[in-house]
N, C-alpha and C positions, 0 to 999 in steps of 0.2 A: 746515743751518739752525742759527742760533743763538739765546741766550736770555743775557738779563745777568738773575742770580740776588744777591740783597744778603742775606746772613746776618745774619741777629740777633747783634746782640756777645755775642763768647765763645764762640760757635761756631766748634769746630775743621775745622780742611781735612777731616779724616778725615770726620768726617762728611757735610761736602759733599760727597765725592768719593763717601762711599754712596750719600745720595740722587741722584746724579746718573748714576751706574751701574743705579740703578732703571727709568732712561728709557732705558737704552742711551749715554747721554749721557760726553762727557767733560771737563774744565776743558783749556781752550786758553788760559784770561788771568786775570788778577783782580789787584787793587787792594789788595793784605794788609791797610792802613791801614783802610780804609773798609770792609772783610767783603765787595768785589764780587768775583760771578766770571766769567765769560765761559765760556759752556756751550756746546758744540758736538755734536748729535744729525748722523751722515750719512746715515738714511734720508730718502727724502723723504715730506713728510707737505703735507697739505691746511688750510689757516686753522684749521679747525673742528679737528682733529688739535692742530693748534699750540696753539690757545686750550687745549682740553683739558688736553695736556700743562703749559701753564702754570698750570692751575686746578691741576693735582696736584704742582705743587712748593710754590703757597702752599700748600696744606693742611696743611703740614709744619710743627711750630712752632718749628723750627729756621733758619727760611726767614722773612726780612720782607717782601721783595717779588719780583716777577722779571715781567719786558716780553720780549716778541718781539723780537728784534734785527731790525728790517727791512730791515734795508740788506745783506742777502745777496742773492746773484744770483736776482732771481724772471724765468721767463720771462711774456711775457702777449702778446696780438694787441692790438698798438697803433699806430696811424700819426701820426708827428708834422705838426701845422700850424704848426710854427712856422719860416716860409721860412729864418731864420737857423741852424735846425739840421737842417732839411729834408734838404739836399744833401751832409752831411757828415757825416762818422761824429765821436762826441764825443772819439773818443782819439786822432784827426788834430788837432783844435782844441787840446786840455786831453791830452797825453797823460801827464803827471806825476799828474793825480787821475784819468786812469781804469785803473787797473794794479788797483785795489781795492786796494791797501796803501798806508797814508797812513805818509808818510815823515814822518822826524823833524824835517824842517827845517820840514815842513806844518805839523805839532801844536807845533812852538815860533814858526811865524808865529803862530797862532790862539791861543796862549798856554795850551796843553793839556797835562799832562803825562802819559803813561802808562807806568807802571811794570809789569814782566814778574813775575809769581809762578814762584819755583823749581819747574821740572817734574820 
């Protein structure tokens, strides 16, 4: 599961990288310009888990905000009604967006840039 964490300015990586070691947690991305960073926990955990852990990164005053990344793989029992996607799997139709790694020609169609923090 992941989590996008925005550092208060002037806050150094080291730090981030403590508090994020606190949760088990490791930076896999982040945005140097802007203080973001893209937090990767690989146990699995429950919403209520999630939210938690999220309450105790803001608690930090080193820490300005941080959201759930929700667009990790969640399983759930669901049946689609929708006849058009019914009968087809979505990475027969769309197989370039569903690989879950959005390529670079994706993020410069949509006019997104995202830039790699030295690991």
């Amino acid at each position: 599961m992941r989590f996008l964490l925005t550092a208060q300015e002037g806050t150094a990586r080291e730090e981030i990288e403590k508090i994020v070691s606190e949760i088990n947690g490791v930076i896999v991305g982040c945005i140097e310009i802007t203080n973001d960073y893209q937090i990767e926990i690989s146990e699995a955990k429950t919403v209520s888990e999630l939210n938690e852990i999220a309450e105790q990164l803001k608690a930090n005053d080193a820490v300005d905000d941080v959201t759930i990344h929700y667009l990790d793989e969640m399983e759930f029992d669901a049946i689609p009604n929708d006849s058009d996607w019914a009968s087809e799997e979505w990475s027969s139709k769309y197989p370039e967006e569903s690989t879950g790694v959005l390529k670079q020609s994706m993020l410069w169609k949509h006019g997104n840039i995202i830039m790699k923090c030295p690991m």
